[in-house]
C-alpha positions as CSV (number, residue, x, y, z in Angstrom):
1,X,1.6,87.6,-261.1
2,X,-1.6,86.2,-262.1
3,X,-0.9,83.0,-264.1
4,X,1.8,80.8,-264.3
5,X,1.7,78.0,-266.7
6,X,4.1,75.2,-265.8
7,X,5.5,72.3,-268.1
8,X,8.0,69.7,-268.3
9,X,9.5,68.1,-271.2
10,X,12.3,66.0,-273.2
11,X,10.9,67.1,-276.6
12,X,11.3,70.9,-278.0
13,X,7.7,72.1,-276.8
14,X,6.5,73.2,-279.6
15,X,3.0,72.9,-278.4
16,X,3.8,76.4,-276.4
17,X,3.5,78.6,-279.7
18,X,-0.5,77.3,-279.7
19,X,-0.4,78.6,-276.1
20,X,0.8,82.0,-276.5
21,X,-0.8,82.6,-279.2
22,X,-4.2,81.6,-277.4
23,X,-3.1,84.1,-274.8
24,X,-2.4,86.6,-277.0
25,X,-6.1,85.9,-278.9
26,X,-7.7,86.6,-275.8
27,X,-5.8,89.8,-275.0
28,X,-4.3,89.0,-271.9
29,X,-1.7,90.8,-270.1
30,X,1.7,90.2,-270.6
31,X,2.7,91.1,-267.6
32,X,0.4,88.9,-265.5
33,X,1.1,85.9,-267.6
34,X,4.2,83.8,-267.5
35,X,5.1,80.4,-269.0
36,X,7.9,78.0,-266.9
37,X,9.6,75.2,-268.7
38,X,12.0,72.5,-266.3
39,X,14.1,70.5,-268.7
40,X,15.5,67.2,-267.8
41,X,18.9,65.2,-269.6
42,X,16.5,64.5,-272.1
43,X,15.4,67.7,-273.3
44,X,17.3,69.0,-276.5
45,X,19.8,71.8,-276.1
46,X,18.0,74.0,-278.6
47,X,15.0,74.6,-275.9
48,X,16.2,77.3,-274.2
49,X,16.9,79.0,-277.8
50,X,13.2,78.1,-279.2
51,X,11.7,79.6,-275.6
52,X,13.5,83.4,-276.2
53,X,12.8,83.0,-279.6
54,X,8.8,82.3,-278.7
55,X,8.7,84.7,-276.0
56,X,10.3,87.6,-278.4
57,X,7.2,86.9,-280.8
58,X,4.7,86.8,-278.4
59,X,6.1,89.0,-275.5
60,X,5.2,86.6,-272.7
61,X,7.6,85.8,-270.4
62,X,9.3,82.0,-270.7
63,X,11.7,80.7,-268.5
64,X,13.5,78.0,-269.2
65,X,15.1,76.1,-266.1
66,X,17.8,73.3,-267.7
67,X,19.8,70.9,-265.7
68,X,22.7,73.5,-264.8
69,X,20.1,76.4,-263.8
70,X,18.3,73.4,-261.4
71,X,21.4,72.3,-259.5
72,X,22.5,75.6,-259.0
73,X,19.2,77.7,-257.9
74,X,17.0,74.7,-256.2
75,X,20.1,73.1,-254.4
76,X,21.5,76.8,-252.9
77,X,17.9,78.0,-252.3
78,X,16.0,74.8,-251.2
79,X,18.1,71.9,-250.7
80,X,16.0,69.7,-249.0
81,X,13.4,69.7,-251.6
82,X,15.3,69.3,-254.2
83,X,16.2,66.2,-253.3
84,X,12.5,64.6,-253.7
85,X,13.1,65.0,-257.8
86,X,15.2,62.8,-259.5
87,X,16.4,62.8,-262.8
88,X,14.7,61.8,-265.8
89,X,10.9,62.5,-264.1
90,X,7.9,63.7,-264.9
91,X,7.1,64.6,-261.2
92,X,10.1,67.6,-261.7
93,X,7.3,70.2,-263.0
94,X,6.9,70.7,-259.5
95,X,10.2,72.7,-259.7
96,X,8.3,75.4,-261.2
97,X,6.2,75.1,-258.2
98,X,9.2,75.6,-255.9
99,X,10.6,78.6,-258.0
100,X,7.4,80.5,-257.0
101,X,7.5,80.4,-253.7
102,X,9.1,83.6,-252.7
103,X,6.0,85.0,-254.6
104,X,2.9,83.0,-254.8
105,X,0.7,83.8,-258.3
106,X,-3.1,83.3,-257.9
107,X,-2.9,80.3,-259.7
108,X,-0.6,78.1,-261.5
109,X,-1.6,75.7,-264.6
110,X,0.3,72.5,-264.8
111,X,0.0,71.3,-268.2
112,X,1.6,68.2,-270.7
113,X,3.6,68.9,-273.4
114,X,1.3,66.3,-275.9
115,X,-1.8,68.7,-275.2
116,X,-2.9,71.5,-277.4
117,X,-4.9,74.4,-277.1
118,X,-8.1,75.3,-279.5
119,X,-7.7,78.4,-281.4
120,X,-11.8,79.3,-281.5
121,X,-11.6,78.6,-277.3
122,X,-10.4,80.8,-274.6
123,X,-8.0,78.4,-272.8
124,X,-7.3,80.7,-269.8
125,X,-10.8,81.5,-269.0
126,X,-11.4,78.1,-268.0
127,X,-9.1,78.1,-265.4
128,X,-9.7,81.5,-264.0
129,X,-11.9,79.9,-261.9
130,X,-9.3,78.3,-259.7
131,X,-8.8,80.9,-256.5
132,X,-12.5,82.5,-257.2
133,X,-15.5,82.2,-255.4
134,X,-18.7,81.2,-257.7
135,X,-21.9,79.8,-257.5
136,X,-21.3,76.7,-259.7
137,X,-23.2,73.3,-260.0
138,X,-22.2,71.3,-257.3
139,X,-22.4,67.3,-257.9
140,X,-23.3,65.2,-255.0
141,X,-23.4,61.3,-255.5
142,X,-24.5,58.5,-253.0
143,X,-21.6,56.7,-253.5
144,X,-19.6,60.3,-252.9
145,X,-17.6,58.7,-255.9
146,X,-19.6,60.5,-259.0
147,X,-18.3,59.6,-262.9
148,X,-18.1,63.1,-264.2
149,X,-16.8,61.4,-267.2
150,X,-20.0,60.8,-268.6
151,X,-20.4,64.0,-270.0
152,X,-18.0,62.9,-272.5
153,X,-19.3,62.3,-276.2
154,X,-17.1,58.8,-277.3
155,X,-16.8,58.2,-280.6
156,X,-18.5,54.5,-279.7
157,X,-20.0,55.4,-277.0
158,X,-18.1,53.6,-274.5
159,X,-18.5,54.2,-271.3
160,X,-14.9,54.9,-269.2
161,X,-13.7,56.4,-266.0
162,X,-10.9,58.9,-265.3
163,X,-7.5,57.7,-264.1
164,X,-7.3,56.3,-260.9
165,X,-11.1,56.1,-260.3
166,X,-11.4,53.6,-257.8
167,X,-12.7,49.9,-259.7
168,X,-15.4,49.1,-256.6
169,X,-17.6,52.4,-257.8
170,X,-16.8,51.4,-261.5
171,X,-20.8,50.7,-261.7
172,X,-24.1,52.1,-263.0
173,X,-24.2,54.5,-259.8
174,X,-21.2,56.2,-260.8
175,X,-23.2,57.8,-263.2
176,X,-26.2,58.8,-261.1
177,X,-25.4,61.7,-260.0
178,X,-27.8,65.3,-258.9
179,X,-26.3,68.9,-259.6
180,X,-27.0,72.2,-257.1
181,X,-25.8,75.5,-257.4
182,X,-23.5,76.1,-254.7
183,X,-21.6,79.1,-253.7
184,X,-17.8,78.0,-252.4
185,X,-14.1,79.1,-253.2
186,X,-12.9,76.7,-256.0
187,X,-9.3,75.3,-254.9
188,X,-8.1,73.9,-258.7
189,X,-10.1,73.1,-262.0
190,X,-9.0,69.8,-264.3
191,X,-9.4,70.5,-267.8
192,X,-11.8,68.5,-270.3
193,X,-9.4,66.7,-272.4
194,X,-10.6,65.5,-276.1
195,X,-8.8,62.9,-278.3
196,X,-6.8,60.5,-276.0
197,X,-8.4,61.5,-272.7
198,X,-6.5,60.5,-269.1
199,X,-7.7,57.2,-268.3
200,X,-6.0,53.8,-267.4
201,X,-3.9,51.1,-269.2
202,X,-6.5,48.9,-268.5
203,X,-9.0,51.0,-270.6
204,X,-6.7,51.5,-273.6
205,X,-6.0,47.6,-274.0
206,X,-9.9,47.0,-273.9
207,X,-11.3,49.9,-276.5
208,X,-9.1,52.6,-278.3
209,X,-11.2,55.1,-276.5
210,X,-11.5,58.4,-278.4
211,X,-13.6,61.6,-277.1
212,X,-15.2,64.1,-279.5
213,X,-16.9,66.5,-277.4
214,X,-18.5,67.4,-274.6
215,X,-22.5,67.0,-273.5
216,X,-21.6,70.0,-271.1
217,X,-19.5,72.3,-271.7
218,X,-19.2,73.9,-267.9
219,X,-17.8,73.5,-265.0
220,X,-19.2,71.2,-262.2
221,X,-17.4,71.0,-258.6
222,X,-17.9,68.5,-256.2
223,X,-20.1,68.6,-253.1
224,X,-18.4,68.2,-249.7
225,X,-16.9,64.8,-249.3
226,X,-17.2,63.8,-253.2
227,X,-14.2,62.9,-255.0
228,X,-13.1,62.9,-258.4
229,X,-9.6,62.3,-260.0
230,X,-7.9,65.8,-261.1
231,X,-4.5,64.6,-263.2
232,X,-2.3,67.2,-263.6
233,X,-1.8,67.2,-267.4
234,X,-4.2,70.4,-267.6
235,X,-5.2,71.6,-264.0
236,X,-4.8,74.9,-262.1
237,X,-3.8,75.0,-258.5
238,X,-4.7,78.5,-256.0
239,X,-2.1,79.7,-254.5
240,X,-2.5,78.8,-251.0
241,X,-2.1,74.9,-252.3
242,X,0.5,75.4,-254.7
243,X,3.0,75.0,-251.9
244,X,0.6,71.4,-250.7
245,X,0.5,70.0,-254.1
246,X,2.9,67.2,-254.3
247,X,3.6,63.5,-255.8
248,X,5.5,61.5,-253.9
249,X,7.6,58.9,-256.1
250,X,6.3,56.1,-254.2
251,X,3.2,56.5,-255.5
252,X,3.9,55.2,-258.7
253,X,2.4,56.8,-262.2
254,X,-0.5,57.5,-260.4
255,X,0.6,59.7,-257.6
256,X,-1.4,62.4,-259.4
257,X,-4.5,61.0,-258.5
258,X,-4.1,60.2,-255.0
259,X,-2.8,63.5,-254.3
260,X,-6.4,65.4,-256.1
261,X,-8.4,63.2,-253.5
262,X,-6.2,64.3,-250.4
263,X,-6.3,67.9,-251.9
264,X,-10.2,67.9,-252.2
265,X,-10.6,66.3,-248.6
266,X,-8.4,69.1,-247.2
267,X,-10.4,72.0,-249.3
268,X,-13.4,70.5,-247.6
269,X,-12.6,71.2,-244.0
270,X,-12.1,74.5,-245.0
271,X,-15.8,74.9,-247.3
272,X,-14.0,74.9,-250.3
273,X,-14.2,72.5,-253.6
274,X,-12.8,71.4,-256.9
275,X,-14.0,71.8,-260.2
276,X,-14.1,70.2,-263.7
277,X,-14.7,71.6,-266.9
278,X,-13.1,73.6,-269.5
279,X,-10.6,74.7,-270.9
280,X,-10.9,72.2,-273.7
281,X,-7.9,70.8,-274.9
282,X,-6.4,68.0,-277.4
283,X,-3.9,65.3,-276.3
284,X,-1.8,64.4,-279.2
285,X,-0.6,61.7,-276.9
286,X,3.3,60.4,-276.7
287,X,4.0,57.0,-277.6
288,X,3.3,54.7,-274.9
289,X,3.3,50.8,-274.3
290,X,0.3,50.4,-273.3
291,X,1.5,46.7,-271.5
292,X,4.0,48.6,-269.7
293,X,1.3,51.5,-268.4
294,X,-0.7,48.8,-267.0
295,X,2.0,47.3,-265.3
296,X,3.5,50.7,-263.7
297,X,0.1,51.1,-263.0
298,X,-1.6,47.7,-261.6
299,X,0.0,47.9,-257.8
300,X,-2.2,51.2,-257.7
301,X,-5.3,50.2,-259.0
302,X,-5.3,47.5,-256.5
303,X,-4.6,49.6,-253.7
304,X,-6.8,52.6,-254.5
305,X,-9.7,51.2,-253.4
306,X,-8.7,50.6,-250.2
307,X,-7.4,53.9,-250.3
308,X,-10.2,55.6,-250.8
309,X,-12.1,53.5,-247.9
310,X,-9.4,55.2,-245.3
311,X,-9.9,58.7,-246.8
312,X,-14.0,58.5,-246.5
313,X,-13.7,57.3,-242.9
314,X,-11.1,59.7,-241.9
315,X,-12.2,63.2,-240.0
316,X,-9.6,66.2,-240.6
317,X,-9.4,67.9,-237.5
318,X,-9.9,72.1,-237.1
319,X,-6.5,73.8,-237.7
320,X,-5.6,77.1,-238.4
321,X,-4.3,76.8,-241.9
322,X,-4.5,74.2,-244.6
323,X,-1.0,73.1,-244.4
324,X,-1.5,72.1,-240.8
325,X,-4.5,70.4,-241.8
326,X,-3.1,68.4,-244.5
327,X,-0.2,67.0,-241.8
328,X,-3.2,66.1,-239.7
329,X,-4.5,64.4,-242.4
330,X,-1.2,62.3,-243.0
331,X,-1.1,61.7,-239.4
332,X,-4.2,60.0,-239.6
333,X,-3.7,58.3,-242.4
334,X,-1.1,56.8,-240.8
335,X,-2.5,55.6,-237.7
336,X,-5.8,54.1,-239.7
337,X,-3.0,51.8,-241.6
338,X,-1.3,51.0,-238.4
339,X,-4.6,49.5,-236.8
340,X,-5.6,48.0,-240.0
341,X,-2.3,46.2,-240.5
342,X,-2.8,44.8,-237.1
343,X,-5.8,43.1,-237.9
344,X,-5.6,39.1,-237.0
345,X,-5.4,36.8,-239.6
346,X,-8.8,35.1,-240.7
347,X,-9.8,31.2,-241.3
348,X,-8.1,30.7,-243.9
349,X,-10.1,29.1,-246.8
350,X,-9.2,25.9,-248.2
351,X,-10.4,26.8,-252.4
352,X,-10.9,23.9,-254.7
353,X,-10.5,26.1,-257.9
354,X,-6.9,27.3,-259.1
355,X,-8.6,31.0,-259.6
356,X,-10.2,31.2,-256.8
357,X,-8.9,33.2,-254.0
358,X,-8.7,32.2,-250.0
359,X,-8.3,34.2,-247.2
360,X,-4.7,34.4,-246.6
361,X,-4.1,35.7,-250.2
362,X,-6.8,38.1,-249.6
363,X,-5.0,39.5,-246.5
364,X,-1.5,38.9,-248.2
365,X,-3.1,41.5,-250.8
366,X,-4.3,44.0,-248.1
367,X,-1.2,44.0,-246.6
368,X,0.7,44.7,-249.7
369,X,-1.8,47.7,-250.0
370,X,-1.2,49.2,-246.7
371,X,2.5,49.1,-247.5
372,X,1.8,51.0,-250.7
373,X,-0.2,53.3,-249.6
374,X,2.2,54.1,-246.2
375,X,5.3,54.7,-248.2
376,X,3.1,57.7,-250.1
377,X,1.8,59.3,-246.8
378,X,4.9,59.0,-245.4
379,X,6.7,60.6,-248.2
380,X,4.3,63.1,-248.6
381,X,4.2,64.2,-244.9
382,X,8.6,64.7,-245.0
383,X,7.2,67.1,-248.1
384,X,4.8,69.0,-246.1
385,X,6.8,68.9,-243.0
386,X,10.0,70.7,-245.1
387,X,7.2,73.0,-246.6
388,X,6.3,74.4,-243.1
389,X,9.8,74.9,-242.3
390,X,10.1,77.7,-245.6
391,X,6.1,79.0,-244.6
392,X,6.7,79.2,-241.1
């Protein structure tokens, strides 16, 4: 199998018909090209009907996994993952990622079910990238942190960053940036996305962003220790880190995001990148509170940038394959929060104004933050370390 496109949902996803008929636009193979849908409580009974009806009219495959198909297949098959996905989650796409395993595609494409196709675009060319090896323009930033956001044309020509983009490089850097053609194998491409594009609470509350187009429509990857957020709401994963990519539950909303940056720092010990660019899509986006995003999301955004400091100063040492490499990376993770937790407390400042900050709620905060971002490497280590038991 070539492509897999994988989804979750509790509405009927209606936004597949755009899909398949995009697919079937652009002539491709029916028998390279599949489309998986996990249900959850939420998703209506009639979704397994509407899938064999759409797949009848179109003639690619679509397999629809309900509750009763889950609890049967993933807890006979593979127990002891299973058991990371609870009910009534978004992070239970990744069951379509489990279902493969016996036989890895090249690539798979997680995707929303608010986002929706153009009809004039190819939307699997743009990802056909992912598990290739091209000569692309490679961005390298000072800060390593570049704002490949820019390239988007806002309606007020705001200017915004991506998800999860850590706030310390929110700055005028971020958007100075130089571009080389590299040759390197490209890991997993994030789609463009137009309308309501991925970006935080924080964002929405301040300016109903709204993008229009694209300066550049093409794809740019990352040079070697560069990071970018990929969300996973129209990205394609290769198949030798479909079986790596995982969000751990403790890290929040955003567990998207920190997994892209441990996922690019990984492809780079191995001379191999990231991309951004097309396909183009539109996100018709689900009714959200924006109040309550910020919330789910605040804990993260505070942490992230200490986060990232760990990641840049980590080193991933030479394994044989990626999966060890990623444990190693974990592992190191780890011990760079156990010597930072250890630090001794600082003179603690005595501040005369109610908003100011001292010291100890400073370290208080840091501390908070190393918990945070523990409880994800540890969570995602147990995944790794059940993964190496199935690919050993």
């Amino acid at each position: 199998m070539e492509n897999v496109i994988i989804t979750t949902t509790i509405n009927t996803p209606t936004f597949l018909e755009g899909i398949c008929k995009n697919l079937k636009r652009f002539k491709y193979g029916k028998n390279e090209n599949s489309i998986i849908v996990i249900g959850d409580l939420k998703t209506p009974k009639t979704t397994n009907n509407f899938c064999q009806k759409l797949s009848s009219k179109y003639g690619y495959k679509i397999n629809y996994f309900d509750i009763a198909f889950q609890n049967s297949f993933f807890k006979k098959k593979y127990k002891s993952l299973y058991n990371f996905f609870p009910l009534n989650d978004a992070v239970r796409k990744l069951l379509g990622s489990i279902y493969l395993f016996k036989k890895l595609p090249n690539r798979v494409i997680f995707i929303d079910d608010d986002n929706y196709v153009n009809d004039q675009k190819d939307f699997l060319k743009g990802h056909l990238v992912t598990n290739s090896k091209l000569k692309l323009n490679s961005v390298n930033s000072k800060s390593k942190w570049p704002n490949l956001y820019k390239y988007f044309k806002e309606r007020s020509n705001v200017p915004f960053y991506a998800r999860g983009y850590p706030w310390k490089y929110r700055n005028l850097l971020a958007n100075k940036f130089s571009t080389k053609k590299k040759l390197k194998k490209v890991i997993a491409n994030c789609g463009y996305i137009l309308g309501d594009p991925d970006i935080d609470a924080n964002s929405r509350l301040f300016w109903p962003i709204e993008t229009l187009g694209v300066a550049k429509e093409q794809h740019f990857t990352l040079d070697k220790e560069n990071f970018f957020p990929l969300n996973d709401q129209n990205t394609s994963v290769a198949k030798n880190y479909i079986p790596l990519y995982f969000k751990p539950l403790s890290g929040g909303r955003n567990s998207d995001i920190w997994t892209s940056y441990l996922i690019e720092k990984v492809a780079y010990a191995f001379n191999e990148t990231v991309a951004y660019g097309p396909p183009i899509i539109t996100q018709v986006r689900n009714k959200h509170d924006y109040w309550k995003d910020y919330e789910l999301e605040k804990e993260h955004n505070i942490s992230t940038d200490l986060f990232s400091e760990i990641l840049e100063s980590i080193k991933i040492s030479k394994t044989s394959n990626r999966l060890d490499a990623f444990i190693n990376l974990c592992d190191k993770f780890v011990i760079k929060i156990n010597i930072l937790s250890k630090e001794s407390k600082k003179k603690i400042n005595l501040v005369r104004h109610y908003q100011a900050i001292s010291n100890k709620e400073k370290l208080s905060r840091r501390k908070n933050s190393l918990r945070y971002i523990k409880m994800y490497i540890n969570e995602y280590k147990k995944w790794l370390v059940e993964v190496r038991k199935i690919f050993s």
